[in-house]
MIDOSE-1310 file (N, C-alpha, C; in nm, 2 decimals, decimal comma, always signed):
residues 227
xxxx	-2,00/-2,96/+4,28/-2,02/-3,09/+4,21/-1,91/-3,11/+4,11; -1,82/-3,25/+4,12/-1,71/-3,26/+3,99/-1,78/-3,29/+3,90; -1,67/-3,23/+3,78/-1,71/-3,19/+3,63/-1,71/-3,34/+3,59; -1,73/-3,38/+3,45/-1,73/-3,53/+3,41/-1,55/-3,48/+3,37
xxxx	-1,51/-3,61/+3,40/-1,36/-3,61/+3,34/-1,34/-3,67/+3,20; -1,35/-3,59/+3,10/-1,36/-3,63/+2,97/-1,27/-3,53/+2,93; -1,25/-3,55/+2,78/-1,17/-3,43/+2,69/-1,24/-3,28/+2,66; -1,18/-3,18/+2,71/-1,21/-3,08/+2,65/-1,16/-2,99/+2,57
xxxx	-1,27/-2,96/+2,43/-1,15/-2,88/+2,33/-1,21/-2,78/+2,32; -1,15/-2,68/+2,29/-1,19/-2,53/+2,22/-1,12/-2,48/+2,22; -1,23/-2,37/+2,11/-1,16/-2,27/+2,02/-1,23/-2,12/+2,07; -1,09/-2,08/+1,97/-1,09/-1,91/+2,06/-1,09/-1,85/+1,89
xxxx	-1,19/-1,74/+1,84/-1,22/-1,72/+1,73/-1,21/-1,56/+1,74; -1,17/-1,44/+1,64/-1,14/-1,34/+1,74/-1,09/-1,25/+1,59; -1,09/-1,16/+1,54/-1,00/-1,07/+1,45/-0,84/-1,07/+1,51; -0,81/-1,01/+1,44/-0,64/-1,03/+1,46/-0,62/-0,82/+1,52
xxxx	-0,56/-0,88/+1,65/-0,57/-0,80/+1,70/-0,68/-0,77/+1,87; -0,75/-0,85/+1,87/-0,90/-0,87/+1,95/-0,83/-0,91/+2,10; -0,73/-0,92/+2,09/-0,68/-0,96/+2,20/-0,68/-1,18/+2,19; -0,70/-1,21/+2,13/-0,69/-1,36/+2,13/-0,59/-1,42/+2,24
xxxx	-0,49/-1,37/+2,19/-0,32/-1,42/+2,27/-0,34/-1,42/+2,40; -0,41/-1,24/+2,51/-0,46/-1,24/+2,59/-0,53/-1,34/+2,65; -0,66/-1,34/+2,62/-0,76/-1,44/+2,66/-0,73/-1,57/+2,65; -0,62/-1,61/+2,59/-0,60/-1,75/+2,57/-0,52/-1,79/+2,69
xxxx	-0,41/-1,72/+2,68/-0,34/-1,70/+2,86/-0,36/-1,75/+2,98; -0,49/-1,67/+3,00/-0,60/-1,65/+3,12/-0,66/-1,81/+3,12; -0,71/-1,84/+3,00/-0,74/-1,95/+2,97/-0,65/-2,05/+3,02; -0,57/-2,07/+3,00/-0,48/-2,19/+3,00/-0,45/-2,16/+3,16
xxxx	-0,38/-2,03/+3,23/-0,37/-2,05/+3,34/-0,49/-2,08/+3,44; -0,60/-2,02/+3,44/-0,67/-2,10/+3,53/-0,77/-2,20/+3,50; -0,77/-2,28/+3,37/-0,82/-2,35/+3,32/-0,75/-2,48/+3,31; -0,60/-2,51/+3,27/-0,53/-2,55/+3,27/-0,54/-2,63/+3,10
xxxx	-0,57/-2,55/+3,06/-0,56/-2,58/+2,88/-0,42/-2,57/+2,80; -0,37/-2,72/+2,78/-0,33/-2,67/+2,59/-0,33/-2,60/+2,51; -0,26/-2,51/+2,53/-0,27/-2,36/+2,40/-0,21/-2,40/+2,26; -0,30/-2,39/+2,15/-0,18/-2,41/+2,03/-0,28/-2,29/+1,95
xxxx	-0,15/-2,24/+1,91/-0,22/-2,04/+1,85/-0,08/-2,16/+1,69; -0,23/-2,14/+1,60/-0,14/-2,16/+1,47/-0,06/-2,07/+1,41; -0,09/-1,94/+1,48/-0,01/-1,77/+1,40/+0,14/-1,78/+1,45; +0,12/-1,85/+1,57/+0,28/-1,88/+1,60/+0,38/-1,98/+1,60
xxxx	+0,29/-2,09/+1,56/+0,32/-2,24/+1,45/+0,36/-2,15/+1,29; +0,35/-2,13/+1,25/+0,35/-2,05/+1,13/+0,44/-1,93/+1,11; +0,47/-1,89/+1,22/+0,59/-1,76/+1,21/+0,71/-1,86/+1,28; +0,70/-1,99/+1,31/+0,84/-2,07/+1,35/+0,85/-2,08/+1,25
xxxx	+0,78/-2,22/+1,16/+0,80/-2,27/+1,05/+0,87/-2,17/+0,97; +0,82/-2,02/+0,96/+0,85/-1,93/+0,84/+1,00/-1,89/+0,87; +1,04/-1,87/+1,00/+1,16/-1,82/+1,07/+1,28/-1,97/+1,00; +1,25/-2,10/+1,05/+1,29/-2,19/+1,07/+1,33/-2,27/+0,87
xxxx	+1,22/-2,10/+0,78/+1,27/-2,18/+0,66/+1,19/-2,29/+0,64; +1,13/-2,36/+0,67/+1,08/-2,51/+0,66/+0,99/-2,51/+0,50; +0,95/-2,61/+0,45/+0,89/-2,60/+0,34/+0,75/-2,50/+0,32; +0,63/-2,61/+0,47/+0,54/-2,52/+0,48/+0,54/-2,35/+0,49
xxxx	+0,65/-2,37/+0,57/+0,71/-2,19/+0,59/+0,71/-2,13/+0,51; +0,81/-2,15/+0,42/+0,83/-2,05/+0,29/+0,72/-2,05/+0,16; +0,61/-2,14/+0,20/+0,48/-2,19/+0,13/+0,39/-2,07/+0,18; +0,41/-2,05/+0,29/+0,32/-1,97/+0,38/+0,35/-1,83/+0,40
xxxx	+0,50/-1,81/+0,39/+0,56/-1,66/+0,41/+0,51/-1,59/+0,31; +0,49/-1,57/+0,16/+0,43/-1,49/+0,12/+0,26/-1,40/+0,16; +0,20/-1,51/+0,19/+0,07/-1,47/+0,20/+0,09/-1,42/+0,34; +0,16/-1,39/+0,41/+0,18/-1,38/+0,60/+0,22/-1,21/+0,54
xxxx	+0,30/-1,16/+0,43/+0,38/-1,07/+0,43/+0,29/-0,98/+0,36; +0,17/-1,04/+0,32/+0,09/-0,98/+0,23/-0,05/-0,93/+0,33; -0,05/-0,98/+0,39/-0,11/-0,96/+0,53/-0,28/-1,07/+0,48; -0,24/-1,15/+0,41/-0,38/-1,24/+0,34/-0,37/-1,34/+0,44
xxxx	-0,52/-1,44/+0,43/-0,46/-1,54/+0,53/-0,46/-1,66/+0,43; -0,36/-1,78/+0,51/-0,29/-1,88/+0,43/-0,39/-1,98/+0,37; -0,41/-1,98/+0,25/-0,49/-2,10/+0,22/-0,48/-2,21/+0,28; -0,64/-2,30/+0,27/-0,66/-2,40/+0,35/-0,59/-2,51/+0,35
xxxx	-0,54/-2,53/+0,20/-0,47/-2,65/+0,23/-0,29/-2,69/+0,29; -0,28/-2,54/+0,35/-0,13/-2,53/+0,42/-0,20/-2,51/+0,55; -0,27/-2,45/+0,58/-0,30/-2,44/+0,74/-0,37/-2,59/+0,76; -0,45/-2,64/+0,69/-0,51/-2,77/+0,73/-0,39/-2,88/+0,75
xxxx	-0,22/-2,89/+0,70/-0,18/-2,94/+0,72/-0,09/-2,92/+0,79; -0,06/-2,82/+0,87/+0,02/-2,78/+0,98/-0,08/-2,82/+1,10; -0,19/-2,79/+1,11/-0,26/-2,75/+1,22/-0,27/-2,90/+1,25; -0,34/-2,95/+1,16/-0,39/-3,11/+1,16/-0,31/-3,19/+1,21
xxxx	-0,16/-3,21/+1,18/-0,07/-3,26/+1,21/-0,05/-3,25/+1,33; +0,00/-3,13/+1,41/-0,01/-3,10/+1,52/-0,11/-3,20/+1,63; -0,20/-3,15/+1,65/-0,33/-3,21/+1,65/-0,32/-3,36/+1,66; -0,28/-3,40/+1,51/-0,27/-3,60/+1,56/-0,14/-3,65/+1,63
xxxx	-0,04/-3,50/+1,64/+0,05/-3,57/+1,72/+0,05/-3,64/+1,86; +0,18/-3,68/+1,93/+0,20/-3,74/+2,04/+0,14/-3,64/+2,14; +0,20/-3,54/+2,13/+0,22/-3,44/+2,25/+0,04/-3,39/+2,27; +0,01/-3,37/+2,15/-0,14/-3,30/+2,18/-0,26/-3,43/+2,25
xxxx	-0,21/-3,55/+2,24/-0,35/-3,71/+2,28/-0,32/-3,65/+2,42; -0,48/-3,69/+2,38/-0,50/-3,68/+2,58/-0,54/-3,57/+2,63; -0,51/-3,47/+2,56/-0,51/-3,36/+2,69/-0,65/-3,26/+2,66; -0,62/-3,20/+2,72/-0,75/-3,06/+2,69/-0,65/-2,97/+2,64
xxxx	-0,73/-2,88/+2,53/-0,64/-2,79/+2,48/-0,76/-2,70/+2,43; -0,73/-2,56/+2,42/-0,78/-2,43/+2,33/-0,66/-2,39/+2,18; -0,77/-2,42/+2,09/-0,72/-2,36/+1,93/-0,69/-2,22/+1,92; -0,62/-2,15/+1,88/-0,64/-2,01/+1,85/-0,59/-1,96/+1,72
xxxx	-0,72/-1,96/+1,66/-0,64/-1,86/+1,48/-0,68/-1,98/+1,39; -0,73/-2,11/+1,41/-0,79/-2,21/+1,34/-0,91/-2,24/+1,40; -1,00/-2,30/+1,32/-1,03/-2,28/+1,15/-1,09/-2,13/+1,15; -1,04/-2,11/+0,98/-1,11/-1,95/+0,93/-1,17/-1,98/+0,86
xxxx	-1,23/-2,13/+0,78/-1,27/-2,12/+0,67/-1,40/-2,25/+0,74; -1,48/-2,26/+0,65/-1,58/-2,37/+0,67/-1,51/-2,49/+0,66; -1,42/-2,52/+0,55/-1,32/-2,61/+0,51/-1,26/-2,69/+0,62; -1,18/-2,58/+0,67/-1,07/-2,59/+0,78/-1,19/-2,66/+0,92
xxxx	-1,28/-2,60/+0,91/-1,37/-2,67/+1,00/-1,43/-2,85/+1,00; -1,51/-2,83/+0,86/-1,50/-2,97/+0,87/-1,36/-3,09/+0,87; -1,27/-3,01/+0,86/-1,13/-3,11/+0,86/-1,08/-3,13/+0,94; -1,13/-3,03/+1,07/-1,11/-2,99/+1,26/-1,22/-3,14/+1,28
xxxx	-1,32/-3,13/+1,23/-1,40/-3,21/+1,28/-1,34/-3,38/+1,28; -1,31/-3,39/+1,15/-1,25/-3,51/+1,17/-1,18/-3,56/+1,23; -1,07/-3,50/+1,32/-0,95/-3,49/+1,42/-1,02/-3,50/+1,58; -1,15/-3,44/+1,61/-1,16/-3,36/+1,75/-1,30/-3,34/+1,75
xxxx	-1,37/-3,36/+1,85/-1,52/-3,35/+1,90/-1,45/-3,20/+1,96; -1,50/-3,12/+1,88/-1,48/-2,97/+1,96/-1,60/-2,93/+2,06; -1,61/-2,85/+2,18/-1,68/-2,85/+2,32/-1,73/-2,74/+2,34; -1,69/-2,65/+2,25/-1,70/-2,48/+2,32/-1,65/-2,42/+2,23
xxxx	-1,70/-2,31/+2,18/-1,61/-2,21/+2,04/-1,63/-2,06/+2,11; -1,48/-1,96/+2,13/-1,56/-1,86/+2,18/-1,51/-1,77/+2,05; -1,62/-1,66/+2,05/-1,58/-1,52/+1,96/-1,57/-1,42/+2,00; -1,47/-1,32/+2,03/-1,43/-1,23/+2,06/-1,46/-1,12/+1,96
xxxx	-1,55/-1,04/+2,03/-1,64/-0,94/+1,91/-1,60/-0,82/+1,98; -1,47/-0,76/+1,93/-1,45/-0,63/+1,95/-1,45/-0,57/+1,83; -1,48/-0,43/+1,83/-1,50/-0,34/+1,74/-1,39/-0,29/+1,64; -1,38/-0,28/+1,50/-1,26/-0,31/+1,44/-1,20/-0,15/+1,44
xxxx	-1,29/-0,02/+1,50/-1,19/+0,05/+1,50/-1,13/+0,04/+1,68; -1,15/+0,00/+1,75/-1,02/-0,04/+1,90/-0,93/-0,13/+1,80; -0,94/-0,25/+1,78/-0,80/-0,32/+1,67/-0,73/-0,21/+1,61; -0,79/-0,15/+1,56/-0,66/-0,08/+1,47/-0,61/+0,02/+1,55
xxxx	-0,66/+0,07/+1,62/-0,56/+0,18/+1,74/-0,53/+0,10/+1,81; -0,53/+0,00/+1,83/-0,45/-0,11/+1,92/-0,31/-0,13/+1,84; -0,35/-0,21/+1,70/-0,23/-0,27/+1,66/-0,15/-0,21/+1,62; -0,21/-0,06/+1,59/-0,09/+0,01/+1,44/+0,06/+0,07/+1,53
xxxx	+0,07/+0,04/+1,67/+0,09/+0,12/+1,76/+0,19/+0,05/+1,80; +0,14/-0,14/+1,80/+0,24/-0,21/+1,83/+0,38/-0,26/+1,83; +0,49/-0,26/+1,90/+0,63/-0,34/+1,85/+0,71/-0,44/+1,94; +0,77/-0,50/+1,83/+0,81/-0,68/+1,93/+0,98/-0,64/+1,92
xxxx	+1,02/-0,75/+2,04/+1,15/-0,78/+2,02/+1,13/-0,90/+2,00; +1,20/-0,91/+1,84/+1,18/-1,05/+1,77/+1,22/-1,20/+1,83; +1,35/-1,13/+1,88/+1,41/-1,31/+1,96/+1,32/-1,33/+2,08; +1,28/-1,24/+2,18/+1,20/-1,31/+2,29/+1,06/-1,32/+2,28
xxxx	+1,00/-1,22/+2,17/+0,88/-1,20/+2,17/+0,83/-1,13/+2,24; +0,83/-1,06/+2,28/+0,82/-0,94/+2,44/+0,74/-0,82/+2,32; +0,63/-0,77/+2,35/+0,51/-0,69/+2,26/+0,54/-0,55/+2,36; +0,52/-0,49/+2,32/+0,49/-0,36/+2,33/+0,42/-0,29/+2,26
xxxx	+0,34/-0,14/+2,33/+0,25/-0,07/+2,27/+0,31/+0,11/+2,31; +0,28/+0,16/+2,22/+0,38/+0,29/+2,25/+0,23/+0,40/+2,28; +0,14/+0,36/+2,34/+0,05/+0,38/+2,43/+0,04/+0,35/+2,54; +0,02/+0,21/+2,56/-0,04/+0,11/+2,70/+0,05/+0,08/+2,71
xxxx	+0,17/+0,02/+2,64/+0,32/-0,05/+2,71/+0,41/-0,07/+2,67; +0,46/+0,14/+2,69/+0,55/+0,17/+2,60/+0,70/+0,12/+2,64; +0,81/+0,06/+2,60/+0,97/+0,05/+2,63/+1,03/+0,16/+2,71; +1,10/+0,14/+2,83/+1,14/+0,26/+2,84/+1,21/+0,36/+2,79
xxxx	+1,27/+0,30/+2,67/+1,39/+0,42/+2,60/+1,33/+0,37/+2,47; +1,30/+0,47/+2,37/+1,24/+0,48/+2,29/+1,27/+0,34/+2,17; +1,25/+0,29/+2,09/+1,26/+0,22/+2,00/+1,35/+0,07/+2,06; +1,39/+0,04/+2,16/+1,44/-0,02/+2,19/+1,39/-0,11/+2,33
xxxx	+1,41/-0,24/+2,31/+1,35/-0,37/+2,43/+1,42/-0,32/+2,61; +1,34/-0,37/+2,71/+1,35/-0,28/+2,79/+1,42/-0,32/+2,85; +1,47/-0,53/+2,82/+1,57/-0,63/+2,90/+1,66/-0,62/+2,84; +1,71/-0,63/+2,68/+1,83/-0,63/+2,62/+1,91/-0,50/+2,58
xxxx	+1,81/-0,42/+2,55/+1,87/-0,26/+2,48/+1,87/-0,33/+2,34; +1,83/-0,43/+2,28/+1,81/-0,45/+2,09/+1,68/-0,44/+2,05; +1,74/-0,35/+1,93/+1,60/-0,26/+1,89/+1,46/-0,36/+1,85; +1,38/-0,25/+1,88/+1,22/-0,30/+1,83/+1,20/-0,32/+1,71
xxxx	+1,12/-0,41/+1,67/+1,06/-0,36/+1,55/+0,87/-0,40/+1,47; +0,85/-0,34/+1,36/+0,68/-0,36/+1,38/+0,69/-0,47/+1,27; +0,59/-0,59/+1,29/+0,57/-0,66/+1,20/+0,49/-0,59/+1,11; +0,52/-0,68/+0,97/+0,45/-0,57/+0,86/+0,26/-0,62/+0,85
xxxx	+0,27/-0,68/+0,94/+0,09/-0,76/+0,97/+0,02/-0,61/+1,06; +0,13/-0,57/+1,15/+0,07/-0,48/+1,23/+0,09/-0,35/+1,19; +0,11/-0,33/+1,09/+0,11/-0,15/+0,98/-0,04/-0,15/+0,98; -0,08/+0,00/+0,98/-0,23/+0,01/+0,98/-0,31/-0,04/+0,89
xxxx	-0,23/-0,02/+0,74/-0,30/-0,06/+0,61/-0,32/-0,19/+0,59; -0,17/-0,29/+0,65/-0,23/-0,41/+0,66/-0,36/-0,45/+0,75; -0,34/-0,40/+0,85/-0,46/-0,41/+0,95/-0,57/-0,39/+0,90; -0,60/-0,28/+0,88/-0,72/-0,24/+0,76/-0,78/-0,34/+0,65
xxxx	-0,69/-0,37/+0,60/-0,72/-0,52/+0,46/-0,73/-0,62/+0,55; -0,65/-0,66/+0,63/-0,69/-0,77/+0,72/-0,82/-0,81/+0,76; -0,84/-0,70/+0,88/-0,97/-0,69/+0,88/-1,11/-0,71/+0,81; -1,09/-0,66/+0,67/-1,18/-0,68/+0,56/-1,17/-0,82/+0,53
xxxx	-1,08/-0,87/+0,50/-1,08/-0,98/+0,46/-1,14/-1,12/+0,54; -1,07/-1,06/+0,69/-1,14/-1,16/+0,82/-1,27/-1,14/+0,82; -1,36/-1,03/+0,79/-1,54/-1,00/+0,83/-1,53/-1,13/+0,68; -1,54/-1,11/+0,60/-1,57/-1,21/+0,47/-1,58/-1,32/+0,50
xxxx	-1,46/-1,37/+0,53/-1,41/-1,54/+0,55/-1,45/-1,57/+0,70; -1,43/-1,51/+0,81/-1,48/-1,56/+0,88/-1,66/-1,55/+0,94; -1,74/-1,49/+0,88/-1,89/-1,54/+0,94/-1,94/-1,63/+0,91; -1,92/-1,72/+0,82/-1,97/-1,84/+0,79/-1,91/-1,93/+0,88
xxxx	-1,78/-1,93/+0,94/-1,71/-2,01/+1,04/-1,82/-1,93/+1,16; -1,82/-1,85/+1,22/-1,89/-1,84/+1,30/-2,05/-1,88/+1,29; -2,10/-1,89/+1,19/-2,25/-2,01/+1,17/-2,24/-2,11/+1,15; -2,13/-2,15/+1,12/-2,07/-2,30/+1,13/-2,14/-2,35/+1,26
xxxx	-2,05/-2,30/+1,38/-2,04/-2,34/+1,51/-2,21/-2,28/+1,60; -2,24/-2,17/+1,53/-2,36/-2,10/+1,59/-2,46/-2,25/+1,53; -2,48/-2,32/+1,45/-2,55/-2,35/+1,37/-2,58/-2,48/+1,52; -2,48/-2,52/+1,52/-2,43/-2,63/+1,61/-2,42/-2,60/+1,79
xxxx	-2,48/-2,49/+1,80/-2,47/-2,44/+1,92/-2,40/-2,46/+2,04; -2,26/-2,44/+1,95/-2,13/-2,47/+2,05/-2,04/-2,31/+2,07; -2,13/-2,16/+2,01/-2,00/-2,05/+1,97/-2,12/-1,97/+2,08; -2,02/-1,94/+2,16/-2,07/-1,83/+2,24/-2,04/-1,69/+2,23
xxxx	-2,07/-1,57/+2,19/-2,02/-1,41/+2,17/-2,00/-1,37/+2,31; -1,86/-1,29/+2,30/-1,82/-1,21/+2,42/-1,82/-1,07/+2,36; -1,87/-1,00/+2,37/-1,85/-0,82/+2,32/-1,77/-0,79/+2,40; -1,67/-0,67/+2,38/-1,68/-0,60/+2,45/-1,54/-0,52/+2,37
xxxx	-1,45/-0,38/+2,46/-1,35/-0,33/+2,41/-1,24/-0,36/+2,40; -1,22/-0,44/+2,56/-1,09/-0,44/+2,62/-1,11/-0,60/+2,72; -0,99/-0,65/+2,71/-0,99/-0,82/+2,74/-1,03/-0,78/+2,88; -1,02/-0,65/+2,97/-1,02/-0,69/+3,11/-1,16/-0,69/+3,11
xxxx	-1,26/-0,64/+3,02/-1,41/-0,63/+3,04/-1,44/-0,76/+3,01; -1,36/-0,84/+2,93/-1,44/-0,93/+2,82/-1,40/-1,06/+2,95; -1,28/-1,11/+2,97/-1,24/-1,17/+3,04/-1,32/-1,27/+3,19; -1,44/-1,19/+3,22/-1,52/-1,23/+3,36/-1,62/-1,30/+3,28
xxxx	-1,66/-1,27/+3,14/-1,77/-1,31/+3,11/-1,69/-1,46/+3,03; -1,60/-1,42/+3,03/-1,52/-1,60/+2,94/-1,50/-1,66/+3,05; -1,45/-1,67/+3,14/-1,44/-1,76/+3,25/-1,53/-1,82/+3,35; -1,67/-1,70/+3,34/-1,78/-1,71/+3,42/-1,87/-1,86/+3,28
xxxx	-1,86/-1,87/+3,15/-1,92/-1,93/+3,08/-1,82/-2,04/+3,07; -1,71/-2,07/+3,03/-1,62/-2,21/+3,08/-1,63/-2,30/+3,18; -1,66/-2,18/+3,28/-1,69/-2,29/+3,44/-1,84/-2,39/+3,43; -1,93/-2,35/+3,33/-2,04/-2,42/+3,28/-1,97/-2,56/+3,24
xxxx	-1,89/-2,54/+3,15/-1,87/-2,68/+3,09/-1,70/-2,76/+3,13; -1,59/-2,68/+3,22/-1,49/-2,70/+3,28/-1,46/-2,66/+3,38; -1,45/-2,76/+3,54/-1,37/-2,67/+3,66/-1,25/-2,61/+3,65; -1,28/-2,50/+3,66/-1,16/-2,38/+3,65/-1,02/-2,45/+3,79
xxxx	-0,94/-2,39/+3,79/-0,84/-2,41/+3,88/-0,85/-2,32/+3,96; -0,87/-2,21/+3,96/-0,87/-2,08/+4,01/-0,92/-1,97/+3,97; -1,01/-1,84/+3,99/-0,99/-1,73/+3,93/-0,91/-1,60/+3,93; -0,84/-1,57/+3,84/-0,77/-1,43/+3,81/-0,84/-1,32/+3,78
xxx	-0,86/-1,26/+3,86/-0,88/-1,14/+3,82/-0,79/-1,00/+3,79; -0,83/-0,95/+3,71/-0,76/-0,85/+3,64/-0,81/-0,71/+3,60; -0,74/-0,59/+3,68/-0,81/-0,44/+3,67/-0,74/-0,37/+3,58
């Protein structure tokens, strides 16, 4: 039976680290969603210098998350632009705060909220481990997906390096700080019975049960499966 052809929006809700990026992916390819991840709206802006940016780079370097009234006006913007009308899209990394939520509300009838409830010690042996090559973005894990020559990207030969978000200690504070600020955003949406919980360790477990609960409220394009 076809789905109603209306707008659909959601959000992907998740610790940092939980795999978000992952699952949003998966999402967008066989869902055919709009991705907008504010963490990487926010590391252009900061790259690019921009006002918001340099407003925002300290708390990014401190591993805090950015007060509401800078993320409400990056995100929001976004959001009432040209490019975002019309389409179906998934949020990722907004809202963290109750704030940020009712100011989502004004913008967007949101459809679906998921939370990604992995355990905060897998995050931190996930992240502390992690390293990027800055210009392409290309992630590595010097466990699961390590470069082949040590400290170095495996298409250019220019070195790696760790963001200071992904040091353990940041991780550690991060974390603490996310349990605080975000469960009220998750009874926000529980309250409203729009946030569904996915448990699990690892995105390839968690993954069947996000796509098996989407196809309730959007026809998928296809499914991926992943071992």
């Amino acid at each position: 039976m076809a789905m109603p052809s209306k707008l659909f929006r959601a959000i992907i809700i998740g610790p940092p680290g939980s795999g978000k990026g992952t699952i949003a992916k998966r999402i967008v390819k066989d869902f055919g969603l709009t991705h907008l991840a504010s963490g990487d709206v926010l590391r252009r802006q900061v790259a690019e210098k921009s006002e918001i940016g340099l407003a925002a780079e300290k708390y990014i370097n401190e591993g805090s998350l950015v007060p509401d009234n800078l993320m409400m006006k990056l995100v929001l913007s976004e959001l009432r632009g040209p490019y975002m009308n019309g389409l179906n899209w998934l949020l990722d990394g907004f809202p963290r705060t109750v704030a940020q939520c009712s100011g989502l509300s004004e913008v967007s009838k949101i459809n679906f909220v998921i939370n990604l409830d992995v355990p905060f010690d897998e995050i931190i042996n996930r992240v502390k481990d992690r390293y990027i090559h800055e210009p392409s973005g290309r992630i590595y894990n010097l466990v699961f997906n390590p470069p082949k020559r040590s400290g170095v990207d495996d298409v250019t030969g220019e070195p790696l390096t760790q963001r200071h978000d992904d040091k353990e200690e940041t991780v550690t504070e991060r974390l603490k700080t996310y349990e605080t600020k975000t469960e009220p955003v998750l009874e926000y949406y529980r309250k409203r019975r729009l946030l569904v919980d996915f448990t699990g360790r690892y995105s390839n477990e968690i993954w069947p049960e996000v796509h098996r609960e989407l196809s309730h409220h959007l026809q998928p394009l296809q499914y991926t499966e992943y071992k």
